[in-house]
KEDOKOL-317157 format. One line per field, with one value per residue (C-alpha): residue number from 0; x, y, z. Coordinates in pm, 1 decimal. Each point is the difference from the previous one (the first is absolute). Last residue first. Layout:
# KEDOKOL-317157
pos	c(NUM / ...) $
px	c(X / ...) $
py	c(Y / ...) $
pz	c(Z / ...) $
END
This chain:
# KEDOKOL-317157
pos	c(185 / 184 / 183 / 182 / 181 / 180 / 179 / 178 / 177 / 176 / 175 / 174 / 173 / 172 / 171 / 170 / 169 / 168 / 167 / 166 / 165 / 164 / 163 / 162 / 161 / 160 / 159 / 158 / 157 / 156 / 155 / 154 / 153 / 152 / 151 / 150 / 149 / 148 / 147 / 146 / 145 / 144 / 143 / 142 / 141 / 140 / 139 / 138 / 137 / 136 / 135 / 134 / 133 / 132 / 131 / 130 / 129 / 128 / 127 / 126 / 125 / 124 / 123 / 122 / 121 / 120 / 119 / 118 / 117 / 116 / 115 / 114 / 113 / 112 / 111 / 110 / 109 / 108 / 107 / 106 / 105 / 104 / 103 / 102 / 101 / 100 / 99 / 98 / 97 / 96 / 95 / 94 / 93 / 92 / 91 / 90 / 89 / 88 / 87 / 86 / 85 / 84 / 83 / 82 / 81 / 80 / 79 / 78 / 77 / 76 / 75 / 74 / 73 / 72 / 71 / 70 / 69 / 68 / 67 / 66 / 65 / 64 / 63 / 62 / 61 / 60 / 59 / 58 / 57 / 56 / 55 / 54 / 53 / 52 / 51 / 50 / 49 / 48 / 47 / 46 / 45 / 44 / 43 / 42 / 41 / 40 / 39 / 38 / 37 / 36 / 35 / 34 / 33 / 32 / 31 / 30 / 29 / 28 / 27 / 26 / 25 / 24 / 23 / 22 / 21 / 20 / 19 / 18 / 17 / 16 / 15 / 14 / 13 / 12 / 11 / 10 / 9 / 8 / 7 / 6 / 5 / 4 / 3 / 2 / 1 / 0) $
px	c(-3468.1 / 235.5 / 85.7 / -358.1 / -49.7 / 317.9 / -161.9 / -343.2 / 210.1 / 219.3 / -301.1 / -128.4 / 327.9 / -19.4 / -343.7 / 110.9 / 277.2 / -209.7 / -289.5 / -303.7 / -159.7 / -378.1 / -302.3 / -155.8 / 50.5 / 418.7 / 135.3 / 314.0 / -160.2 / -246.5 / 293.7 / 110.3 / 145.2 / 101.7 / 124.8 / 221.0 / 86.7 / 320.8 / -25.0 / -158.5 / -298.4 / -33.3 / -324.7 / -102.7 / -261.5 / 146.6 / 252.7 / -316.0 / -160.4 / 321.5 / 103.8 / -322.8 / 28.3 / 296.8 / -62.8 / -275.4 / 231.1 / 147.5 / -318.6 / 220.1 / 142.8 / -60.7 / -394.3 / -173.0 / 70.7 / 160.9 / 84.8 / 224.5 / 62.5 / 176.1 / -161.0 / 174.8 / -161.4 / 93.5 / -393.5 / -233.9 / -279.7 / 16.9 / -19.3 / -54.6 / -36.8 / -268.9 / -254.7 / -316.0 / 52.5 / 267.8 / -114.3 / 336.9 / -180.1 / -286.3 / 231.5 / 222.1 / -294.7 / -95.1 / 297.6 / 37.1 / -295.5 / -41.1 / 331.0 / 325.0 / 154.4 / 86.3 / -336.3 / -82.3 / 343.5 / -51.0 / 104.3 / 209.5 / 84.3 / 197.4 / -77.6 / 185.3 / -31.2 / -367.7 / -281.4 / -91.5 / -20.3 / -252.2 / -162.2 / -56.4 / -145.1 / -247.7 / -120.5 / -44.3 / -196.6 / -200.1 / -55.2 / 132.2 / -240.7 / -364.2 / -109.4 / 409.7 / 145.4 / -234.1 / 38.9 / 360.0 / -2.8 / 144.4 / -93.0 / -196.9 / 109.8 / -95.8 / 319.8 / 151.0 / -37.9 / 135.8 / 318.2 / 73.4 / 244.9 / 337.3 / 114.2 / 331.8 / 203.6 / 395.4 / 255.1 / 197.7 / -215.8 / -320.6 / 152.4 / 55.5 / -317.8 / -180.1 / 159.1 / -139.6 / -361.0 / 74.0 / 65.7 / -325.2 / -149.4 / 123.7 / -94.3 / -388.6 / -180.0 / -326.4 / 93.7 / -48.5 / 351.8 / 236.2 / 138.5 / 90.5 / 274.6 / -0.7 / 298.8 / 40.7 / 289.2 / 64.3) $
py	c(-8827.7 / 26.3 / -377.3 / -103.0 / 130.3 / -228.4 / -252.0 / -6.5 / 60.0 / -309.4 / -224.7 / 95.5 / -36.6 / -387.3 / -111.0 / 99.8 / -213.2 / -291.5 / 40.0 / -78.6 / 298.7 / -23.7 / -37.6 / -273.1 / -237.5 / 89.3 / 332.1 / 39.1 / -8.8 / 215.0 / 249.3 / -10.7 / 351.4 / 87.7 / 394.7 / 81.6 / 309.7 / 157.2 / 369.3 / -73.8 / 248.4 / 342.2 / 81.0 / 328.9 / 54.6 / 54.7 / -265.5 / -226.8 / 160.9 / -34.6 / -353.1 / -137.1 / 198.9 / -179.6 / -351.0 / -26.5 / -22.3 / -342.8 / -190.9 / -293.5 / 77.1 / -372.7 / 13.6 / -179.6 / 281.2 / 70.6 / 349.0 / 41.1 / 307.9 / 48.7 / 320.9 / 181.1 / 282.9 / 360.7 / 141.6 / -302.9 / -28.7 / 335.7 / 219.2 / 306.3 / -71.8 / -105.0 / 130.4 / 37.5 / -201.4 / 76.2 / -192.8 / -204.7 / -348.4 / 78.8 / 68.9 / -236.0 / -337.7 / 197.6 / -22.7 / -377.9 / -68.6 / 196.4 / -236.3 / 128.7 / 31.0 / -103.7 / -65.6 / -231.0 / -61.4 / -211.6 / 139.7 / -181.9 / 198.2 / -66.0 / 310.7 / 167.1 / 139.2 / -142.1 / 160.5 / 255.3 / -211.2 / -219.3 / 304.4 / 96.5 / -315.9 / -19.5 / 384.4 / -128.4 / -279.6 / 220.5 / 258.9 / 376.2 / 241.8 / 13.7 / 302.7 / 110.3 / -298.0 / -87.6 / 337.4 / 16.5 / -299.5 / -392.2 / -259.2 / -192.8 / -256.4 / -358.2 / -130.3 / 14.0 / -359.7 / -99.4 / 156.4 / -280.4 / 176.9 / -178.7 / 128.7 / -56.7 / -9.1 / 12.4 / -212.3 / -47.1 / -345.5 / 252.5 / 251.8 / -339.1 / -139.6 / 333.2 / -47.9 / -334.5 / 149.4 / 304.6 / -225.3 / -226.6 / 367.3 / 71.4 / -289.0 / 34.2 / -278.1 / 178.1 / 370.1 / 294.6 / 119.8 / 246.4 / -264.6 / 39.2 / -23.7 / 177.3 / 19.4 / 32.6 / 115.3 / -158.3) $
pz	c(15571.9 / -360.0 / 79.3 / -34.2 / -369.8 / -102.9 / 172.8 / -155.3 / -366.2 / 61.1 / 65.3 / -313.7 / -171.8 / 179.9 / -38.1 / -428.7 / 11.7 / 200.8 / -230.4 / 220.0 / 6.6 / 116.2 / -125.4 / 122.4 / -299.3 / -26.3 / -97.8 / -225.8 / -332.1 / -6.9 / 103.0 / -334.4 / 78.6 / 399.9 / 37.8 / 313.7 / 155.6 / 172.5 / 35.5 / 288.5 / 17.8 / 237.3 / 65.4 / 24.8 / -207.3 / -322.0 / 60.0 / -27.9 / -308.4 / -166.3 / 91.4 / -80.5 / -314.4 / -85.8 / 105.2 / -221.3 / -322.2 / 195.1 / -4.4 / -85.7 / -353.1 / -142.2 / 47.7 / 298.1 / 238.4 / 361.1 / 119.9 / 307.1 / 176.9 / 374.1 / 197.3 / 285.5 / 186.5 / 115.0 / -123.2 / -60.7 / 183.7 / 142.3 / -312.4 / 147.2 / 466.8 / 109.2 / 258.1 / -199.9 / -365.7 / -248.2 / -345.9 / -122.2 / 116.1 / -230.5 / -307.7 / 56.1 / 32.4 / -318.1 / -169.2 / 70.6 / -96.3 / -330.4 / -114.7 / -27.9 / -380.9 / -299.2 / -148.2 / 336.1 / 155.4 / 355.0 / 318.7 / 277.6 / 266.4 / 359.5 / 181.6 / 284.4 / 388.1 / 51.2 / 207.0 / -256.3 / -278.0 / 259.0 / 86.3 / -374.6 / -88.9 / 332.8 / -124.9 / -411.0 / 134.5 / 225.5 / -273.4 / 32.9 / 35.2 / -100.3 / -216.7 / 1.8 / -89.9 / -269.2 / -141.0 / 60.3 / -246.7 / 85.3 / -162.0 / 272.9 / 173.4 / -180.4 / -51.8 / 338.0 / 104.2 / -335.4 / 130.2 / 226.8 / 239.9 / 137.9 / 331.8 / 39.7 / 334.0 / -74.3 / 118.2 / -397.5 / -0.2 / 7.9 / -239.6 / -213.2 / 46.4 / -144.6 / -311.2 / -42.0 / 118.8 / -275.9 / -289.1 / 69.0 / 11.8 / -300.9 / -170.9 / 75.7 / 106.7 / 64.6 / -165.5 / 261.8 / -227.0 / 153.0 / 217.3 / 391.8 / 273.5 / 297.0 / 206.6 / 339.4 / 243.5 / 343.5) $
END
């Protein structure tokens, strides 16, 4: 069966993208996909990465378990949030770790030949949608090849309920959309 990970850019507690990403994330699953939804607040605290760092004490556990789950999945459902127009330090360094070629693997392992779907979610009326560029760039430059599809939420203040989740039926259904859409191309 293939797998998709789905994950936010932001290690935010109730962050809108990852509200966005778990909706998405139904929709591979309703498509007949396993999803594996990632908390990315769990990941906050690896280190930036520096060959330095890397090379005095190799690659972090956190940063290791990360990389194997990339690694173990055939495409990524990602939400990322747009700080000063672009990805968040998170996000780029959960890439940067992952990207490092350890004993045994093959360049670029984690994400060479795989699918990505995009989604950016934002308070503000343009939805996070000047992230989705560089997202797209780094990713592509790496391997991975991204829907050309994507989806941008603004107000999204206003279409989650008290937990944190999307509860704007439109908006439940374009994410849903982009989780199937991403399915169909395993």
């Amino acid at each position: 069966m293939s797998k998709i990970l789905a994950f936010a850019g932001s290690g935010r507690k109730h962050s809108y993208n990852f509200a966005a990403v778990k909706a998405a994330a139904q929709g591979a699953r309703d498509a007949g996909v396993e999803v594996t939804v990632v908390d990315m607040s769990e990941y906050a605290d690896i280190p930036i990465f520096t060959e330095d760092l890397e090379a005095e004490h190799g690659m972090p556990e956190k940063a290791k378990a990360l990389k194997e789950l990339l690694k173990s999945h055939d495409a990524f459902l990602i939400a990322n949030p747009e700080y000063n127009s672009g990805y968040s330090a998170l996000f780029k360094n959960v890439i940067d770790w992952a990207s490092r070629k350890e004993e045994g693997e093959k360049p670029l392992e984690a994400f060479k030949g795989k699918f990505a779907a995009l989604i950016a979610a934002s308070p503000g009326g343009l939805g996070g949608i000047r992230v989705l560029v560089p997202v797209r760039l780094l990713l592509s430059n790496i391997g991975v090849n991204v829907l050309g599809d994507q989806l941008a939420i603004s107000g999204v203040g206003n279409l989650v309920n008290e937990q944190y989740e999307i509860s704007d039926e439109a908006t439940l259904k374009k994410l849903n959309r982009i989780g199937s859409q991403l399915a169909s191309m395993l």
